[in-house]
C-alpha positions in Angstrom: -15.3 21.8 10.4 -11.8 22.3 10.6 -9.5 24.8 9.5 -7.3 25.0 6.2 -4.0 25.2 7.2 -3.3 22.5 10.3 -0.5 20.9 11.4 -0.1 17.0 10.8 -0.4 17.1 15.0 -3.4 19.0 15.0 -4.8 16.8 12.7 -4.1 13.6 14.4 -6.1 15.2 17.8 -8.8 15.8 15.6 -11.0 12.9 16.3 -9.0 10.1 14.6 -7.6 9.0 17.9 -10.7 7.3 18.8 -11.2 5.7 15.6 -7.7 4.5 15.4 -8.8 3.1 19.2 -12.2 1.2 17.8 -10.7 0.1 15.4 -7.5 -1.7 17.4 -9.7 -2.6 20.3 -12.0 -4.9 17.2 -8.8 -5.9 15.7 -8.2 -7.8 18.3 -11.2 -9.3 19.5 -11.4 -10.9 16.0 -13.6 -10.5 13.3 -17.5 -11.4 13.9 -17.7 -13.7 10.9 -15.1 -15.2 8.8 -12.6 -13.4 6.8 -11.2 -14.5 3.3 -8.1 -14.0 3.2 -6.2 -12.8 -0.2 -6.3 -16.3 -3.3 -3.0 -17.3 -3.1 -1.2 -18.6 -6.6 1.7 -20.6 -6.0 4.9 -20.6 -8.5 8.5 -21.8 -8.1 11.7 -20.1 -8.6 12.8 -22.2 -11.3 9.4 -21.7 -13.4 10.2 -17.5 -13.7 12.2 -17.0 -16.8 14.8 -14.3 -16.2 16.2 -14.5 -19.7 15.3 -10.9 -20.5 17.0 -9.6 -17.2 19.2 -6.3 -18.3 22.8 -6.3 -17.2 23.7 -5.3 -14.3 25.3 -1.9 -15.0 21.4 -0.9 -16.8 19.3 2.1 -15.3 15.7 1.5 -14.1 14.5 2.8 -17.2 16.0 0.2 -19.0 15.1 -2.7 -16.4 11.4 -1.2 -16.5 11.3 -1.5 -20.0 12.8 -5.2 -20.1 10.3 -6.0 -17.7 7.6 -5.1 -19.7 8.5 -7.6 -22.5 9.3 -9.8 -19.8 5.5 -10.3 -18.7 4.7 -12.6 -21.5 7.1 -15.3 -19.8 5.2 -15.6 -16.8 4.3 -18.7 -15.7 1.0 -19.1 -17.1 -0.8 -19.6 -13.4 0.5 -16.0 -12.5 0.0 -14.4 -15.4 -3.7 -15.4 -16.1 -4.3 -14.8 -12.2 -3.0 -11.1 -12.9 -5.3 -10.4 -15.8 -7.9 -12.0 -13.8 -6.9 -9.5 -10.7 -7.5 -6.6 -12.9 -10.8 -7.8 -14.5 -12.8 -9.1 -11.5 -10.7 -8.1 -8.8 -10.9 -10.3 -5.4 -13.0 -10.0 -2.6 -9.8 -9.5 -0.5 -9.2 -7.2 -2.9 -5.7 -8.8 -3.4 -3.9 -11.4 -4.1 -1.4 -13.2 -3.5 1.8 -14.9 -5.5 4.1 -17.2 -3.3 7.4 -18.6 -4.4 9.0 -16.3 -6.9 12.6 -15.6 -6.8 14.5 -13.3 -5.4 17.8 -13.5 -6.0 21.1 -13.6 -3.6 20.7 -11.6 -0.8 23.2 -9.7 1.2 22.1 -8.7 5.1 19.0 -6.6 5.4 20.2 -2.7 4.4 20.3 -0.4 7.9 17.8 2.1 6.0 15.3 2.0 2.9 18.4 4.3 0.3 21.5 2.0 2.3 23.5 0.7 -0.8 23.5 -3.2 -0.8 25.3 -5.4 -2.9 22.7 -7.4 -4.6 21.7 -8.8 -7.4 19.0 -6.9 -9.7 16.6 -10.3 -9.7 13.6 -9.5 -7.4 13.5 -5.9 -8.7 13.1 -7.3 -12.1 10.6 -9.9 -10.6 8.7 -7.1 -9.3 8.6 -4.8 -12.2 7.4 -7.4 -14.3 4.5 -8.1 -12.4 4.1 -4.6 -12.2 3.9 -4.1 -15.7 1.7 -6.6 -16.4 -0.7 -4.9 -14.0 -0.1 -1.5 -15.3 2.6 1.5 -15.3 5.3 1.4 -12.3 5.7 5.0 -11.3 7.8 6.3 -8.0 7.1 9.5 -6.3 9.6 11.8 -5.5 8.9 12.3 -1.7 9.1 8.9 -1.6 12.8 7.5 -1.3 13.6 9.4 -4.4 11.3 8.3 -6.5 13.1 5.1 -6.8 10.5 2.8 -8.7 11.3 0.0 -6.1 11.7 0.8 -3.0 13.5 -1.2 0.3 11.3 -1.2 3.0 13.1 -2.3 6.2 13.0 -1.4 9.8 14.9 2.0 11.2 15.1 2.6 15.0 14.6 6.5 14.4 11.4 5.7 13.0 10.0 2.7 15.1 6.9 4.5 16.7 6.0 6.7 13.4 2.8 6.0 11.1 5.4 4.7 8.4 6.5 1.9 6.0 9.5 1.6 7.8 7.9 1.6 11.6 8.3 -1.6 13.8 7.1 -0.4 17.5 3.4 0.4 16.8 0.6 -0.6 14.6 0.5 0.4 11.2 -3.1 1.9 10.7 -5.1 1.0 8.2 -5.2 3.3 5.2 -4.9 3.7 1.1 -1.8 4.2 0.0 -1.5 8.0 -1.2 -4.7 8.5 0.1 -4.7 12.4 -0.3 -2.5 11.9 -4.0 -4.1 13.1 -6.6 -2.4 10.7 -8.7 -2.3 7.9 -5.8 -1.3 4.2 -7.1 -4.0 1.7 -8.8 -1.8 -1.2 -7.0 0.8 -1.4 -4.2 2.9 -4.6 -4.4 5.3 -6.3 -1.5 7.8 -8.4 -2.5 9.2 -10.2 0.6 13.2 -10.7 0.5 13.5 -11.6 4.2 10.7 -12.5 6.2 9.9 -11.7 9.9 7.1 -14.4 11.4 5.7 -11.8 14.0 4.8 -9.0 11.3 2.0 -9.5 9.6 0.6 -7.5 6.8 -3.1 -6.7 7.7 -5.9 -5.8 4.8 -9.7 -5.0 4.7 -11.7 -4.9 1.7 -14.5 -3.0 1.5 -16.3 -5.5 -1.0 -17.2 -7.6 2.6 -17.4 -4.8 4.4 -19.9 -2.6 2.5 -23.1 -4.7 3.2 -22.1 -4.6 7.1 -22.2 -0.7 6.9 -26.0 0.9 8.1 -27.6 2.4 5.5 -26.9 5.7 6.6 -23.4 5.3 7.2 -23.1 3.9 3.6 -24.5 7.2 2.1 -22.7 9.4 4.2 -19.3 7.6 3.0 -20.7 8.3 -0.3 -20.6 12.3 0.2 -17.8 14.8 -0.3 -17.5 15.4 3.5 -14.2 13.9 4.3 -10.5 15.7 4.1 -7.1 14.2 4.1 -3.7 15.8 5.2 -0.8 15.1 2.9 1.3 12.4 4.8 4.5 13.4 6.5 7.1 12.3 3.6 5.7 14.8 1.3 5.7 17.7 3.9 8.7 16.9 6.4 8.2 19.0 8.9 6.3 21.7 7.3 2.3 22.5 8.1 0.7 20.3 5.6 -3.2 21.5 4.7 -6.2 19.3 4.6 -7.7 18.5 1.0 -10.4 19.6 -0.7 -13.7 18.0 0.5 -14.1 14.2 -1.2 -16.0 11.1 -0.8 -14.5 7.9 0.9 -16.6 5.7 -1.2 -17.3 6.4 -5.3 -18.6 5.0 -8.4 -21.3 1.7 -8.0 -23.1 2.1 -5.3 -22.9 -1.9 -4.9 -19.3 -1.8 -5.6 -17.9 1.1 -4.7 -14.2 2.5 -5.1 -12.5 3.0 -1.4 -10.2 6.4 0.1 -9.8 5.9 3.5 -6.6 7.0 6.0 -7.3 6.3 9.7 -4.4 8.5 10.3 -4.9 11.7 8.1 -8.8 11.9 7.5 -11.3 13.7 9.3 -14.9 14.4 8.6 -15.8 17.9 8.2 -19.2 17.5 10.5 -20.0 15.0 13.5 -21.7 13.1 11.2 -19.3 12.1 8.9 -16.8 11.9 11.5 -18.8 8.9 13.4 -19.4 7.3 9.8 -15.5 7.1 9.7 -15.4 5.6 13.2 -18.1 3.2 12.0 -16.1 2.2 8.8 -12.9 2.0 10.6 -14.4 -0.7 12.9 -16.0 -2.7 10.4 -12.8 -2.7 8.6 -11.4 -4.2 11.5 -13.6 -6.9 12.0 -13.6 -8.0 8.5 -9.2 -7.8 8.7 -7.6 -10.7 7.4 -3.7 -10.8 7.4 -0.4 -12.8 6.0 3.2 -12.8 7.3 5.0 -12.7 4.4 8.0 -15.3 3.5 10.6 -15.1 1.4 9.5 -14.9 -2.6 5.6 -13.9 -1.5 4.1 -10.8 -3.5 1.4 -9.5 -2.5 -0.3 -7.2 -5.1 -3.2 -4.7 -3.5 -5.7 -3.2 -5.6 -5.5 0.7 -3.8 -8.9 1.2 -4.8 -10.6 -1.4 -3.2 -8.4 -2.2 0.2 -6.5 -0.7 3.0 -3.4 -2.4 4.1 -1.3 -2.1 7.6 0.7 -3.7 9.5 1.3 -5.2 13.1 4.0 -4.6 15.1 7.3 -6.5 15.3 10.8 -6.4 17.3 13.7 -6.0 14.8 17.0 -7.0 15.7 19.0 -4.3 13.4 21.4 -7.5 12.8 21.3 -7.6 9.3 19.0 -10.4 9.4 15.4 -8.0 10.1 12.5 -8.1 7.5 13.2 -6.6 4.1 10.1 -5.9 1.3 10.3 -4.0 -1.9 7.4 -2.2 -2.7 6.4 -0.8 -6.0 3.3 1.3 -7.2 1.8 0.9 -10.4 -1.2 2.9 -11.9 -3.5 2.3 -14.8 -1.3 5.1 -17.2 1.1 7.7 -17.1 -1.3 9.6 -19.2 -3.0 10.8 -16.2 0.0 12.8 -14.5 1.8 14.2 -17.3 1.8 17.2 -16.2 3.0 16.5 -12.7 5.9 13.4 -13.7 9.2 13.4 -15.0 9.9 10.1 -16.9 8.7 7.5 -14.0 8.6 10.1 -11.5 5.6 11.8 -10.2 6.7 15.4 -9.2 3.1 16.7 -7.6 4.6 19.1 -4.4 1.5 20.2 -1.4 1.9 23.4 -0.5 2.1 24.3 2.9 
């Protein structure tokens, strides 16, 4: 078992360094069988009505709300594929919209809060995919709380486990894994595309019937903690979460928590089933380099997304997503959210 209060260093010599290894060294050997990718739903920038776009001088609020009204102008593919998404789902458990608009673009911002001098068009895109899916929320650690966010590369964090890394892999995980109010749906809107960086995902719908039976009920048990990840701590000790299950609800269709960078198992047991899932996660991974006008909308409770490395340039031309996180409500964090903004601190 392992103690309360560790630091976010102790935690990743905890064990998770040979799972992050298994799982890169299967990576890239290639998956054992094949791998269906996300169902991709094609549009064009001329059939996404932007009549109800606010002007430019409106808050978020106000362009959140627009774009709620604005999900019944959807073109009809993407807006049946949504509701479909949220039904049934996908096996990739994602999916895919290519060729929605996003607006003039200036050069790629230095870093994620860098002001730019842009139009407001794919943040309205975004929001009003978002709120057909659900309720955007932002959380305060993250960039503010800003409900969309700029995610581009830095130099000063190149080699880190974050959104805005280039130099190393991103690891698999769920997004907010240790959150108690983590996001139903992540979604990536792609403003500038880089060809090299690929967006890698594992569902565990194909993956669950490759996991021994063992394994699966292990997964299944409260035996796993998760650290809070280093943009809600900074540099303070961060403690491991109460004991929880990686895998919940049907056992035939479970419900997925799993960070190959913060969670450990509290026993040997649990920690080889999380070396066993994190392998058979990467040889089910299928992945997409996003283009300009691609969204790519991730159920968080049924995939884990990552990323490969890349090489940016810092020329103003490097890869630029926005990324927004929508849940199911806002009922469910009331007591931790200001307006759109989920306030939840971790204590150290």
């Amino acid at each position: 078992a392992h103690p309360d209060a560790v630091t976010a260093a102790a935690v990743l010599l905890s064990g998770r360094t040979d799972r992050a290894l298994v799982a890169a060294v299967v990576g890239h050997t290639g998956p054992r069988r094949p791998v269906t990718g996300p169902p991709i739903v094609r549009t064009t920038p001329a059939e996404v009505d932007l009549s109800l776009l606010p002007h430019p001088g409106a808050d978020t609020l106000t362009l959140a709300r627009a774009a709620g009204h604005a999900g019944r102008l959807l073109p009809p593919g993407v807006h049946d594929a949504l509701v479909d998404f949220v039904d049934e789902g996908t096996a990739a458990g994602a999916l895919l919209l290519r060729g929605l608009p996003v607006g003039d673009l200036p050069l790629t911002p230095a870093h994620p809060s860098a002001p730019t001098a842009k139009d407001r068009v794919s943040e309205f895109v975004l929001l009003t995919v978002g709120r057909r899916l659900g309720q955007p929320i932002g959380y305060q650690p993250e960039h503010g709380g800003d409900l969309v966010q700029n995610i581009v590369p830095t130099s000063m964090a190149a080699a880190q486990q974050v959104s805005t890394s280039s130099a190393v892999e991103l690891m698999f995980h769920t997004e907010a894994a240790f959150h108690p109010h983590r996001p139903r749906y992540l979604l990536l809107l792609c403003l500038r595309g880089d060809p090299s960086a690929h967006t890698t995902l594992a569902s565990i719908r194909p993956v669950l019937t490759a996991l021994p039976l063992a394994v699966r009920r292990t997964l299944f048990e409260a035996r796993f903690r998760t650290a809070a990840d280093e943009s809600y701590v900074g540099s303070r000790p961060t403690r491991l979460g109460h004991p929880v299950p990686v895998l919940r609800g049907d056992w035939d269709d479970p419900t997925m928590v799993f960070d190959a960078d913060l969670m450990v198992g509290t026993d040997t047991e649990a920690e080889d089933a999380l070396t066993t899932l994190a392998a058979t996660l990467a040889e089910h991974r299928t992945s997409v380099a996003l283009e300009p006008g691609d969204l790519l909308v991730v159920d968080n409770a049924a995939a884990v997304h990552g990323r490969t490395p890349f090489t940016p340039r810092f020329d103003g031309t490097d890869r630029w997503l926005q990324r927004t996180f929508v849940v199911a409500d806002l009922a469910a964090s009331a007591d931790e959210r200001t307006g759109r903004v989920v306030t939840t601190r971790f204590a150290p």
